[in-house]
BASE-420349 format. One record per atom (N, C-alpha, C, O): x, z, y; residue in three letters; atom name. Coordinates in Angstrom, 3 decimals. Example, Ala and Ser with C-alpha at 12.3 -4.5 7.8 and 13.67 -1.06 7.14 Angstrom:
! residues 2
((13.190; 7.800; -5.690); "ALA"; "N")
((12.300; 7.800; -4.500); "ALA"; "CA")
((13.200; 7.800; -3.300); "ALA"; "C")
((14.236; 8.465; -3.319); "ALA"; "O")
((12.850; 7.080; -2.250); "SER"; "N")
((13.670; 7.140; -1.060); "SER"; "CA")
((12.900; 7.870; 0.030); "SER"; "C")
((13.409; 8.039; 1.138); "SER"; "O")
***
This chain:
! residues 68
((39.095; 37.076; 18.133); "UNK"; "N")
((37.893; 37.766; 17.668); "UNK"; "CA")
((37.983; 37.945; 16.155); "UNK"; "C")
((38.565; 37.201; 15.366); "UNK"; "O")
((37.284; 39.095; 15.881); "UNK"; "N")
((37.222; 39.326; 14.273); "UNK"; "CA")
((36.332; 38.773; 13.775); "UNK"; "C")
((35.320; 39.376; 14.132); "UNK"; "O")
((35.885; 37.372; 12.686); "UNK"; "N")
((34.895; 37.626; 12.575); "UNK"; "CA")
((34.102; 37.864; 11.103); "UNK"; "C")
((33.311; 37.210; 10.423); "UNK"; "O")
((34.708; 39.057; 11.011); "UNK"; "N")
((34.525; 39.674; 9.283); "UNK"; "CA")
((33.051; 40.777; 10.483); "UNK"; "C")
((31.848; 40.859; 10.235); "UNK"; "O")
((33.705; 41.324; 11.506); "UNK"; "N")
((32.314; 42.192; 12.529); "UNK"; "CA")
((30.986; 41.161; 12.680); "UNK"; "C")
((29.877; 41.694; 12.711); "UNK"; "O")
((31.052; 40.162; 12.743); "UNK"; "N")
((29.606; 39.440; 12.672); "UNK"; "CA")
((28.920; 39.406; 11.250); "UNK"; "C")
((27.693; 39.482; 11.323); "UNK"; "O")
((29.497; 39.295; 9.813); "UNK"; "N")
((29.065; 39.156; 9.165); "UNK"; "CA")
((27.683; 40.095; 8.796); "UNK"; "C")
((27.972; 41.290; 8.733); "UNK"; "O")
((26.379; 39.827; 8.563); "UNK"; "N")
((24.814; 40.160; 8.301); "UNK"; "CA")
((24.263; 40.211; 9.668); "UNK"; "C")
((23.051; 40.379; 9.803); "UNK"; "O")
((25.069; 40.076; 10.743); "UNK"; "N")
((24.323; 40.340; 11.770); "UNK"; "CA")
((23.288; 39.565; 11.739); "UNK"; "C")
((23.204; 38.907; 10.702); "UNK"; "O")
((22.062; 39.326; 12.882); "UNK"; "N")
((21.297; 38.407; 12.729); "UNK"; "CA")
((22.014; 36.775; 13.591); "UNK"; "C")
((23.026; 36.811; 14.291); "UNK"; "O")
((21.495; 35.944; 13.412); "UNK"; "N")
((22.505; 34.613; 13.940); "UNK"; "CA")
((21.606; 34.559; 15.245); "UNK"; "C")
((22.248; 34.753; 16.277); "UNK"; "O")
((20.578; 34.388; 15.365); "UNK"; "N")
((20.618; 34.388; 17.409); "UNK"; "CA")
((21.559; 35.492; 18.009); "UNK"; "C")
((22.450; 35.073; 18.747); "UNK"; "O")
((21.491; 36.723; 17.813); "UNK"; "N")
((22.219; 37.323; 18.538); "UNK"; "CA")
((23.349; 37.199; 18.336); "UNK"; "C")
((24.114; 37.315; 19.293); "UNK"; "O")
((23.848; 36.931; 17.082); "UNK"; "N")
((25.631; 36.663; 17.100); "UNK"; "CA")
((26.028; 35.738; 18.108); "UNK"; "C")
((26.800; 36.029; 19.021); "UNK"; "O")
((25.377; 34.368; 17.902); "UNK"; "N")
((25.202; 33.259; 18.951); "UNK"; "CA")
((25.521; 33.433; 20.164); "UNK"; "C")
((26.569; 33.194; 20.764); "UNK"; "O")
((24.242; 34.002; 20.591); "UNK"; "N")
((24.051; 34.230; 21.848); "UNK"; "CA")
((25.070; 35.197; 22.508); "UNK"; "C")
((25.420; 34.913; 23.653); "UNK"; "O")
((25.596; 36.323; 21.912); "UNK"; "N")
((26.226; 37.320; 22.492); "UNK"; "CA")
((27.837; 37.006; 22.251); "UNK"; "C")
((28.517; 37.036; 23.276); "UNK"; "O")
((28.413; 36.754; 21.208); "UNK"; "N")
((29.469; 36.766; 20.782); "UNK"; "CA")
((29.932; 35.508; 20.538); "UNK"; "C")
((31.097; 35.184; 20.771); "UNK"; "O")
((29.155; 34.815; 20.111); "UNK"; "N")
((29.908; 33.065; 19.864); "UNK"; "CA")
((29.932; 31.905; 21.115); "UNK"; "C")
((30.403; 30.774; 21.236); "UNK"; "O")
((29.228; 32.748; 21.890); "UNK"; "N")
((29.289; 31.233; 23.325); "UNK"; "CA")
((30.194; 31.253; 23.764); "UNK"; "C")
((30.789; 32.292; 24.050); "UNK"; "O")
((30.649; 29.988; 23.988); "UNK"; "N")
((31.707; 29.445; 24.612); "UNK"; "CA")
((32.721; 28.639; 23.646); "UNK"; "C")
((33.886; 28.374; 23.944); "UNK"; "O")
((32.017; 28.263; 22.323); "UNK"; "N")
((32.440; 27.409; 20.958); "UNK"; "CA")
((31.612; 26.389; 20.469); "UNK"; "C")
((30.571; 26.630; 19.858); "UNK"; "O")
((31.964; 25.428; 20.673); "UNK"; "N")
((31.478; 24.550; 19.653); "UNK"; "CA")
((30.885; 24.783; 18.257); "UNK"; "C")
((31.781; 25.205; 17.526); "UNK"; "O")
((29.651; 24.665; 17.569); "UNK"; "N")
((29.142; 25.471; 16.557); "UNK"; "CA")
((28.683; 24.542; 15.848); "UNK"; "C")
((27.884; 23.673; 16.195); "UNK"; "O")
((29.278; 24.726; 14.612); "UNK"; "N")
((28.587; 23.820; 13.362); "UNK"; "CA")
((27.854; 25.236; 12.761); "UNK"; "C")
((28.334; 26.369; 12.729); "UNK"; "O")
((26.322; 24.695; 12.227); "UNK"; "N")
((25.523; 25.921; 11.594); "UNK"; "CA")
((25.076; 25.430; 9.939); "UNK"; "C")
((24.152; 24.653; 9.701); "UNK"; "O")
((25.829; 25.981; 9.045); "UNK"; "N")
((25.136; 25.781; 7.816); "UNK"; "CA")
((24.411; 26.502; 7.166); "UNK"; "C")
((24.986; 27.529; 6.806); "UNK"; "O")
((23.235; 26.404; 6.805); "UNK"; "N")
((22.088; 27.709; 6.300); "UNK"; "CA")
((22.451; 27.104; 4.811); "UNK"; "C")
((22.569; 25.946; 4.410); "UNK"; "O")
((22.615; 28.774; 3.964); "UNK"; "N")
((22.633; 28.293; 2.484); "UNK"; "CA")
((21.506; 28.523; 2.561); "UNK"; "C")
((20.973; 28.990; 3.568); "UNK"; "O")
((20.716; 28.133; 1.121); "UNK"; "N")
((19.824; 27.872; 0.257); "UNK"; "CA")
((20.287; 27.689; -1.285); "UNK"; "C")
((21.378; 27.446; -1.802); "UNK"; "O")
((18.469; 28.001; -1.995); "UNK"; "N")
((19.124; 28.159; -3.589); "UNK"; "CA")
((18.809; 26.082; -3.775); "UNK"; "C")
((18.393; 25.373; -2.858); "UNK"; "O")
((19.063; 25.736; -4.783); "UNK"; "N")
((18.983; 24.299; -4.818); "UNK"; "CA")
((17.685; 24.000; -5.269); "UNK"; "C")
((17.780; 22.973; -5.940); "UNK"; "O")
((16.609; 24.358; -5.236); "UNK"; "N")
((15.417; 23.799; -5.247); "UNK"; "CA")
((14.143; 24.339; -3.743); "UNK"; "C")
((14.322; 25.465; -3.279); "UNK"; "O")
((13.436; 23.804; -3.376); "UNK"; "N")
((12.355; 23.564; -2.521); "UNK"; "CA")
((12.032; 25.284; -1.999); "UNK"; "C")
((11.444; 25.969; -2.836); "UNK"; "O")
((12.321; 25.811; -0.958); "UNK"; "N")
((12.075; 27.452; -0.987); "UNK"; "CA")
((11.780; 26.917; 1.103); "UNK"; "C")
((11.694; 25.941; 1.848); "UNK"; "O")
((11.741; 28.665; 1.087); "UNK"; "N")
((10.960; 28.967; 2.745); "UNK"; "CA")
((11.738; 29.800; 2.463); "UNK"; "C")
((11.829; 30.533; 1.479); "UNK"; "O")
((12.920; 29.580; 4.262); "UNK"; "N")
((13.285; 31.955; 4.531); "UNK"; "CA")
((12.186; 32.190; 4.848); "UNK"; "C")
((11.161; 31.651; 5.268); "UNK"; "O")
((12.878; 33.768; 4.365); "UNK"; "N")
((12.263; 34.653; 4.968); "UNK"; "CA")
((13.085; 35.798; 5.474); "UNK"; "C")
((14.271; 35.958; 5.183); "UNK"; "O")
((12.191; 36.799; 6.460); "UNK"; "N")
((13.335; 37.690; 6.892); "UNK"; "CA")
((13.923; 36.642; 7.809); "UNK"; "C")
((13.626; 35.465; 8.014); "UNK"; "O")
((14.982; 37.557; 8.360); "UNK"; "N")
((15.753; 37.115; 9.225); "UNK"; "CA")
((17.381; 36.152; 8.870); "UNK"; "C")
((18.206; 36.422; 7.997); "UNK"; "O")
((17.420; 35.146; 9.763); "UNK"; "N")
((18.513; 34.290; 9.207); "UNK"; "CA")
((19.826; 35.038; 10.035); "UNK"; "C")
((19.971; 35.278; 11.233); "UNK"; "O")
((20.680; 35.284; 8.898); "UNK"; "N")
((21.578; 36.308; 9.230); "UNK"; "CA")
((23.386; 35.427; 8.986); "UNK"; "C")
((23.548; 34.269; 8.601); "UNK"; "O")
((24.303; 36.258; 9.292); "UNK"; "N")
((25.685; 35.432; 9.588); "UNK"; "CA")
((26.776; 36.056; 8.527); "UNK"; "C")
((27.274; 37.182; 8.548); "UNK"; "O")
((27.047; 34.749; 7.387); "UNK"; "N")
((27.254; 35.192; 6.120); "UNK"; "CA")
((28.902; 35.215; 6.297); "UNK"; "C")
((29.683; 36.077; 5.893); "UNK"; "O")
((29.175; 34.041; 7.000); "UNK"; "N")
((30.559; 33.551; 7.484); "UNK"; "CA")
((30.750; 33.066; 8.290); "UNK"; "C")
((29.786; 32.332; 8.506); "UNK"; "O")
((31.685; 32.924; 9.230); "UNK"; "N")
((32.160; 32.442; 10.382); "UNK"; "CA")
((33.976; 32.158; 10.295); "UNK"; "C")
((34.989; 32.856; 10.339); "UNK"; "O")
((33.628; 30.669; 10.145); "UNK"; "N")
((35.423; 30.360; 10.155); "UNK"; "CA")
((35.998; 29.018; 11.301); "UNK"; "C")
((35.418; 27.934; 11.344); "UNK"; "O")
((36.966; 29.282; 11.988); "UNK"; "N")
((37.878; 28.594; 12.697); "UNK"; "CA")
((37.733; 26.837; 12.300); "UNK"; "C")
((38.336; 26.627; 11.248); "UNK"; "O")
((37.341; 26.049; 12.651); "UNK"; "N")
((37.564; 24.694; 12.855); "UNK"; "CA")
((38.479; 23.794; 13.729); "UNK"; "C")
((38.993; 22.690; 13.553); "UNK"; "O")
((38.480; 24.779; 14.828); "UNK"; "N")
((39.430; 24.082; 15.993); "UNK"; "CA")
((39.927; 25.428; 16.989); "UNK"; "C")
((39.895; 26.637; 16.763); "UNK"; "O")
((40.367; 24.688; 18.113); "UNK"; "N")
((40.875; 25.968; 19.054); "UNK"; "CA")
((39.645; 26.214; 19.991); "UNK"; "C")
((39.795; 27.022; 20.908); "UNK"; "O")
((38.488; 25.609; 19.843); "UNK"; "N")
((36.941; 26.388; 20.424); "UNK"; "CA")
((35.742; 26.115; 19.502); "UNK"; "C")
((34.528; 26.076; 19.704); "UNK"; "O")
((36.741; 25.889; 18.100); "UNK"; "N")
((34.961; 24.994; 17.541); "UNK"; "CA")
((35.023; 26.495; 16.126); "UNK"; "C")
((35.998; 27.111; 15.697); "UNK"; "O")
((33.688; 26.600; 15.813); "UNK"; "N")
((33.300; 27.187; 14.629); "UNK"; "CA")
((32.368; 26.611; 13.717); "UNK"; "C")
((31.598; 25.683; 13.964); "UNK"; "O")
((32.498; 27.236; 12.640); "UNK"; "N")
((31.602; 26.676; 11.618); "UNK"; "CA")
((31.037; 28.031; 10.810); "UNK"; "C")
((31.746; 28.865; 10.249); "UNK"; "O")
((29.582; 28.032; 10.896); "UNK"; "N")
((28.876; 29.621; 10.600); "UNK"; "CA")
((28.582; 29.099; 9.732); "UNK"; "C")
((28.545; 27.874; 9.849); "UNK"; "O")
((28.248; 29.639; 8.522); "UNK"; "N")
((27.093; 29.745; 7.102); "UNK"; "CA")
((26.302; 30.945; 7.397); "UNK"; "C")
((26.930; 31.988; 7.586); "UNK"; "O")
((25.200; 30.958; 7.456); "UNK"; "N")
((24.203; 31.862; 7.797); "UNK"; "CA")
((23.126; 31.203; 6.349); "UNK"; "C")
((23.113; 30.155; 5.705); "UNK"; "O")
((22.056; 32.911; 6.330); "UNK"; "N")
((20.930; 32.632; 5.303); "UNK"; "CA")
((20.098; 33.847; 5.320); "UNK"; "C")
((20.245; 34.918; 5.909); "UNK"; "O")
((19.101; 33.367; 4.450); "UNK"; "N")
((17.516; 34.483; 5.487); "UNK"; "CA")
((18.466; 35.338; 4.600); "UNK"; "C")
((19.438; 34.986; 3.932); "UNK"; "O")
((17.738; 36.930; 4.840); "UNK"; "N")
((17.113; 38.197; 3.814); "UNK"; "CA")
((16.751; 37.583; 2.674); "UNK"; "C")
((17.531; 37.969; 1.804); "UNK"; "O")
((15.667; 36.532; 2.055); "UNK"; "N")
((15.040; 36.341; 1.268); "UNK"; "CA")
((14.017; 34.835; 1.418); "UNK"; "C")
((13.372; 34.287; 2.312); "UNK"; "O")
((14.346; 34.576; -0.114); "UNK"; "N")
((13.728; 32.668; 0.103); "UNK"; "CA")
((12.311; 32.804; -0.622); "UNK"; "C")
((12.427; 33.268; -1.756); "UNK"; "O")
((11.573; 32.638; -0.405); "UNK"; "N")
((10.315; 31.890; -1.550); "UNK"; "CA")
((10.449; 30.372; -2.038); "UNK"; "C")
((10.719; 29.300; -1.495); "UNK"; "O")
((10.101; 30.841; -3.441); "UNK"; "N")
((9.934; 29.558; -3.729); "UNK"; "CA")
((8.710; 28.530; -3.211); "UNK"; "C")
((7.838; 29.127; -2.580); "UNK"; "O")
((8.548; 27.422; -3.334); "UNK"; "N")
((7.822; 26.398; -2.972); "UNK"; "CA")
((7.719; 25.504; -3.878); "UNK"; "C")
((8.460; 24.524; -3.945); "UNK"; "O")
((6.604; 25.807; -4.815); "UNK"; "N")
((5.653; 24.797; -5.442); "UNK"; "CA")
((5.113; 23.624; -5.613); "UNK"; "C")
((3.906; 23.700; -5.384); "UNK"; "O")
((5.473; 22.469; -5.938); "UNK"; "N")
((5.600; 21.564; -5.523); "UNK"; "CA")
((4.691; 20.478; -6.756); "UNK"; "C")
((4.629; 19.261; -6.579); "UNK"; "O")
***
């Protein structure tokens, strides 16, 4: 599989349609202080870990900050 074609997709449907049948590590970036996504959490990268495992970095459209 290519998976430079998943990249912005949204991550349930990548998931669901294209990644089952792998073991899935999911890392959501974020900026380094206290925020909320927003928008949709989308699929930034997708790279090889094993011979069925992956590891996604996914992250919204857009963060708010959070006030604290």
């Amino acid at each position: 599989m290519i998976f430079e074609e998943l990249t912005l997709l949204p991550e349930p449907a990548a998931r669901r349609e294209l990644l089952s049948g792998h073991a899935l590590v999911l890392n959501v970036l974020r900026p380094p202080y206290p925020v909320v996504g927003v928008g949709l959490l989308r699929i930034l990268r997708v790279r090889e870990t094993g011979a069925d495992s992956l590891e996604i970095t996914a992250g919204y459209d857009n963060y708010e900050r959070l006030d604290g």
